[in-house]
Structure formats: C-alpha cells, structure tokens
N, C-alpha and C positions, 0 to 999 in steps of 0.2 A: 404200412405205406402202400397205395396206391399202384396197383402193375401199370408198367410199360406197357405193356401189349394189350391194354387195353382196347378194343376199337367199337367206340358208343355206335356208329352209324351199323358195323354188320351186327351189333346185339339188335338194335330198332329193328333192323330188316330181320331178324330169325324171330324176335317178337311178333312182329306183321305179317308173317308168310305163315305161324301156326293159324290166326283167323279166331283164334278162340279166347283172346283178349286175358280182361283180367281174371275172368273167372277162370279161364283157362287151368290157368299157374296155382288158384286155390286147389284144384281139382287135383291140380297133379301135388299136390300136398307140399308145395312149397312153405319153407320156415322160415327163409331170409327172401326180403324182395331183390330181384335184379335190379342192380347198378344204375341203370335205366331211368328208376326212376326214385332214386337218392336225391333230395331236392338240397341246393346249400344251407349252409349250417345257419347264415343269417336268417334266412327267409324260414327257417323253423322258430327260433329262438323265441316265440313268443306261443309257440304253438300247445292249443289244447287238446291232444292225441285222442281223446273221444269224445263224444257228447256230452255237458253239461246236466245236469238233472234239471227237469223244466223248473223247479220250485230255487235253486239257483240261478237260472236265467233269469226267471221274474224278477228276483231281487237285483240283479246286476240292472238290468234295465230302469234308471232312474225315469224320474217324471221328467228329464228334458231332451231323452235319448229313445225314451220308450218307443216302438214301432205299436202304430195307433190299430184299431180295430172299426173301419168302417162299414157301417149297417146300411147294405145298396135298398135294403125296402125301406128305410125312412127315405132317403133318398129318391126312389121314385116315388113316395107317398107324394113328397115336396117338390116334385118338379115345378120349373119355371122360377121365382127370384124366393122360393120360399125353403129351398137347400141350402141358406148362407151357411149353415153351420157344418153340415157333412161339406161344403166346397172348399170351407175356413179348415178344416181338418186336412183335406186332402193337401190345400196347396200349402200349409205347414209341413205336412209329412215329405211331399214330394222336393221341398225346397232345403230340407235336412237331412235325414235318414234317407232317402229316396226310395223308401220300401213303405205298403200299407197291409194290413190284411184286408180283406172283404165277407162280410158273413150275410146270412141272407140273398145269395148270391141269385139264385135260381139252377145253380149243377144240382141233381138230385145225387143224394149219399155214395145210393147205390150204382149210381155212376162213376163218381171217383173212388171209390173202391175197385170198381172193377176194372177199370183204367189201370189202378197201380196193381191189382194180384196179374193184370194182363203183362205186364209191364215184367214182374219178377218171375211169371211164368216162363216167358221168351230164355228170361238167361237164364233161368235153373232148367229150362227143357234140355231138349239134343245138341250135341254140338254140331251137327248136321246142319240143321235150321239154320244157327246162326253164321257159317260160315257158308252156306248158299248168298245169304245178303250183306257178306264182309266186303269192304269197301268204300276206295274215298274221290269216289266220282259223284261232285253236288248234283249232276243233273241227273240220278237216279233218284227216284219221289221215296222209295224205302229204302235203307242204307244200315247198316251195324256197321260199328268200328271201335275201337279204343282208342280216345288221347286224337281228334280231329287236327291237332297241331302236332301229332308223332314227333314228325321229323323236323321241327322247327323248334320246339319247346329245348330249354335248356334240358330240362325233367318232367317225365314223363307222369300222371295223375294216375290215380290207383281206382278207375273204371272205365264203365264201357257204357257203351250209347246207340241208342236207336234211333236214327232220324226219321220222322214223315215230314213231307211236303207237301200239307194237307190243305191250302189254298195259292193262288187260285184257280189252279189246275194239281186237282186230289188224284191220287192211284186208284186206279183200276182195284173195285175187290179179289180178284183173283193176284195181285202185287202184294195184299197186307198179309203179315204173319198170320196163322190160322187162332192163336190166339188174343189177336187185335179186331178180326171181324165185326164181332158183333158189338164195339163199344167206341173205338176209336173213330169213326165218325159221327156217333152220336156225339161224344164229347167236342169232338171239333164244330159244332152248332152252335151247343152248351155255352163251349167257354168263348167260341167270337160274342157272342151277347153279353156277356161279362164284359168284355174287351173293350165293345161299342160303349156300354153304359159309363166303362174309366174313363173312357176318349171323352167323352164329355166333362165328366165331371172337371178334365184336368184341360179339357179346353175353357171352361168357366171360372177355372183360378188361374188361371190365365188372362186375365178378365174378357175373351173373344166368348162370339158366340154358342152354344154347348156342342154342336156339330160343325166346330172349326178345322179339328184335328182331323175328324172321320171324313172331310169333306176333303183333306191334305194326302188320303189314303193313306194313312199310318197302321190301317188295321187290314189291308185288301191282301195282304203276305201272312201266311201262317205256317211256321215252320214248330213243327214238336217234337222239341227232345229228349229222349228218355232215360234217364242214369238210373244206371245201377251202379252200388258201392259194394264191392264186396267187401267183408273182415279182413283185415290185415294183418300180417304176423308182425309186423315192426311200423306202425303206425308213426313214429314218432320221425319215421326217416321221412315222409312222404305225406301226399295232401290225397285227397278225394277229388276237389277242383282247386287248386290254386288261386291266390286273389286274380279278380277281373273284374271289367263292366261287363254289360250286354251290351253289344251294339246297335241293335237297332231301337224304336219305338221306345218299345214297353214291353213287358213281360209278364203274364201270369202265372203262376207257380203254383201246383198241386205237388204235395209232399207226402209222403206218411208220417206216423207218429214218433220215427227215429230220432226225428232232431240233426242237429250239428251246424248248419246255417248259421253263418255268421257274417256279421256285417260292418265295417269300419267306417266308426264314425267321427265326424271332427270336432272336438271340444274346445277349441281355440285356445289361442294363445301356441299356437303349432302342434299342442299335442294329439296325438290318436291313438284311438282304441278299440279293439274287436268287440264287437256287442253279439251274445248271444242270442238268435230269436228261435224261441222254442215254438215249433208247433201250434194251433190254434186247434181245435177239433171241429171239424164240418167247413174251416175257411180256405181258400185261396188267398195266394200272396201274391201282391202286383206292383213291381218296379220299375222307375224310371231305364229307359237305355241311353244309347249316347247319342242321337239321331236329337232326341228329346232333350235332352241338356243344350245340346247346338241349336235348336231350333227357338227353344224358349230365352235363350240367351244368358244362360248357368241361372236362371230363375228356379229350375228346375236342377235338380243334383242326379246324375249317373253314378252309384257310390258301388266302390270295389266290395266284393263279396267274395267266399272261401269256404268249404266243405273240407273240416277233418278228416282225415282218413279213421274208419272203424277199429276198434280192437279187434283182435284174432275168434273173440270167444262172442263178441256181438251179433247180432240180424243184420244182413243187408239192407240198407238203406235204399230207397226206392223214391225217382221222384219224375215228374213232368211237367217242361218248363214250355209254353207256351208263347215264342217270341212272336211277337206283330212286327209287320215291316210295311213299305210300299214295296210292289210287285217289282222284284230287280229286272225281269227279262222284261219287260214290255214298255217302260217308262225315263226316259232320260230327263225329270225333269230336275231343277236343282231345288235346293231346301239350304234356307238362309236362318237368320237370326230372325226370330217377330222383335223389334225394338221400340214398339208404341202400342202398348194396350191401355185400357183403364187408369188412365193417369202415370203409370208406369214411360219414363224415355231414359232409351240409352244405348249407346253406337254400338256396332256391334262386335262380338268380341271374336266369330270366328269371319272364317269365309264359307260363300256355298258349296255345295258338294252333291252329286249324284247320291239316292242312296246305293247304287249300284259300287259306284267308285269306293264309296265309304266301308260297306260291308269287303268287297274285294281288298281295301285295305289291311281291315282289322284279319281277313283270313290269312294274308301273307305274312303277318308278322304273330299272331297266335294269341295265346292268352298273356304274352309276356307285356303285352305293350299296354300303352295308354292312347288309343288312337286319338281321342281329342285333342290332344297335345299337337298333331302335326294338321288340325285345320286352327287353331287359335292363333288369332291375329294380336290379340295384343302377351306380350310374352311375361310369366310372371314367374316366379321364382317358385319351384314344386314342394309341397309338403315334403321333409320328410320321411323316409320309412320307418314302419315303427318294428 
C-alpha cells in the first residue's frame, strides 16, 4: 500500500536541488527508481521495457506502416518537377506515419558521431560541469536539466537533456560545454541544410511552391536537444520520454545505434499500435510537428512518439533532436491553415495561432497534453488510448 506521507512535490524539489539529474541516481547505485517517476499502470500496459532487436523491428514494420527511406541526392539530382517520386514519398510518409528517414543527406559520418560521443561525453564527464549549467530558465542559449516539465508532468522520464539555442541568436563559444566546441556548430550548419532541403520537399507535397515553408520561416529557430537515457534498474515502471508530439515545425533526429524509438500509428478502424523504428546507419530522421499538422491542415500528421526506458545492464542511449521553429522572440505573426493548394480545398480545421503563443502553450502544460486539440476548431471525438 502506498504511504500517506508521501509528498510527490518535496521528492521533485530534492531531485532538482541535487542538479545531477538521472544519471545522478545511477551513480549513486540506485536499485529501485524513486516514486517520481512511477508512470501509471495504464500508460505502461503496453510497454516494451527495452529495445527491440532491429531484425524484429523490420519485421513488425509491415509495407503499409513501414517508415520510408528517402535518398535527398536523387532528390537534388531531380530538382524542379522531376522529384515526383521522392515528393510522392514524402507526402505519403508525412500524411501517415509522420516520420521519414533521410540518407544521403550531406552530415558527414564523422560529424554525427562526434556530435553523439560529444553528447555522452557531457553526461558521463563531472558532475561539476553539469550542474554549473543546471537549469530551467529558456532564455539561457546552454541549459542541462532533467524532465523540462519536472514539476508539471504527472511522471517524471528516466533522462536528462541538454539544450542549445543554436539559432538565430547561437551562444557565445566560451557558453558551450568544452566538449561540444568543436562540432556543435558545425552540425548546426550541417543539419539547417538538411532542414531547408525537407522544407521543401514538404512544401512541394503540399502542392506550394518548394520554398513555401522556408519562405514562412519554419526553419529560422533551431533549438537542440540532447538526451541521454541512462540504464535503468526497473525499466518496466517508467519511460525514457513518454508519448508526445513535437511542437513545433519539424524535426530532425540524429540517434545512435541503440534503438527504442517508437512510434504510434493508426491502422484504422480505431485501432492503434506502437511501431518500432530501428535505427538506419549513416541516416537522420525527420518528423512532422504540430505547427505543421495545423498549418497543412492535418494533411500532414503530428504522430505521438515514446522512448523505453533501458535495462539496467544496457548502453546509454544517446540522441539529438533538432527542432525547427519561427523565431518566438522577434515575430508575432500568426500561422493558419493553407486550405487551397494544388487541387486540394477545405475549411479549415483549426484557428491561427502565434508560434510563440503555441509553443508557450505546449510548455505550460508538458508532455502530457495534446496541444492541437485546444486550437481545432471543428471538434471530433479522440482516438482512443491504446
């Protein structure tokens, strides 16, 4: 049974005043996770406690579910009306599954490698470091913390995070961790060029012009976030990141080879299912957000996504997610529905919205919510939970 004296808000606050997050509690050789972050019994009951093995991923992943592989050099090979087929791909993927891979990309190897060992360097380095840049004040460009929605979250996720705010005003080099120096803004060049080339593509299955989106500023915000997952002694109580969308734009995702990525998809007739997407090697992954579902007019799908928590005896998982946005501090303008492209008409299904107002939304209510639900104008009856 459950103590009385339990009190969830002083455990939050002695978790957040150590500074030293999840790995923190590995370290001190924790065996049961704190209470914290005990997710309910529903919201597991489906749950795969560790990663899939990739060669059962492939298999789960049927040919109507599969999360597609698009090759960006035939794509530029075929610029102008000669990409029908990587455009036919894209605006299939992004209208379903609302994740794609990208290979061919132009990030060199040895770049996203050094990104992610930069990445798991930070949180296996000192606990020093990381608790000089603990903190949940957005308007600082480098930031560490655990669990960005702490004290809002019913349950707390089993990592920790490193944010940069690396457009359109990037940190000073003497701000970045000493081992983010030398790669973290190269990669931030790297992958806006990725960014721009999706913004197209998914402005052209959209049937607008291929610099519709970029011309809407959806890519002029670059916010990177960095998780780390550590092993966990009781995986099955708890998640890595809980289902959610992205809020903003789009997303591109650098991962390593761990896997766990999972994604819910809808197979109709009301039912749903967690699709495993393993890994690609050498690819980035790039998902719709909900800025994009609202602006395309659910042409486009924002689809909820979740990271298992690791077994006890696993590698850290390691990854960086690459949100695009319009620039919140400098811009009020609003972003509606497009309801008339290429033969396509139809009323629109939310209201407009600041992305400022929208983002500040999704912040105040966490990963719990479904924020499109509170700008949709016409009101439908929700999936639902599986």
């Amino acid at each position: 049974m459950a103590s009385s004296s339990y009190d969830r808000q002083r455990e939050l606050q002695a978790f957040d005043d150590t500074k030293a997050g999840v790995k923190g509690l590995v370290d001190a050789g924790v065996t049961a996770i704190p209470r914290i972050f005990h997710h309910p019994p529903e919201s597991l009951k489906d749950l795969i406690a560790s990663p899939p093995s990739h060669a059962a991923a492939a298999a789960a992943a049927d040919g109507a579910f599969a999360i597609p592989v698009v090759d960006l050099s035939v794509a530029v090979a075929a610029r102008g009306d000669d990409d029908a087929d990587v455009v036919a791909q894209v605006r299939r993927a992004a209208g379903t599954v609302g994740f794609f891979h990208v290979i061919n990309h132009g990030v060199p190897d040895e770049l996203m490698s050094g990104v992610l060992a930069a990445v798991r360097q930070f949180n296996e380095g000192p606990a020093e470091t990381k608790r000089a840049l603990y903190g949940r004040d957005r308007a600082c460009k480098v930031r560490f913390a655990s669990n960005f929605d702490l004290f809002q979250s019913k349950a707390a996720n089993w990592r920790d995070t490193l944010f940069f705010n690396l457009a359109p005003d990037p940190p000073r080099p003497e701000e970045l961790p000493e081992a983010f120096r030398d790669v973290i803004m190269e990669y931030r060049d790297a992958v806006t060029k990725v960014a721009v080339r999706v913004s197209e593509l998914l402005s052209k299955s959209l049937g607008l012009s291929s610099d519709h989106l970029r011309d809407m500023d959806c890519t002029e915000s670059l916010h990177a976030v960095c998780q780390y997952y550590p092993p966990c002694p009781e995986p099955h109580l708890t998640f890595g990141i809980k289902r959610h969308t992205d809020p903003g734009f789009f997303t591109v995702l650098l991962q390593d080879s761990t896997g766990g990525l999972q994604v819910l998809v809808d197979r109709g007739g009301g039912r749903q299912t967690w699709l495993d997407v393993p890994p690609v090697p050498g690819a980035l992954m790039a998902n719709i957000g909900d800025l994009l579902q609202l602006v395309s007019n659910d042409r486009f799908k924002s689809v909820e996504h979740r990271v298992p928590a690791i077994k006890s005896e696993g590698t850290a998982r390691v990854s960086v997610a690459s949100l695009f946005n319009k620039d919140l501090k400098r811009s009020a303008r609003l972003y509606g529905p497009i309801t008339a492209t290429d033969g396509y008409c139809s009323a629109p299904l939310y209201r407009s919205v600041t992305a400022q107002e929208f983002i500040a939304h999704c912040i105040s209510q966490g990963l719990e919510s479904r924020p499109l639900d509170n700008y949709r104008l016409e009101k439908r009856t929700p999936m639902p939970a599986v």
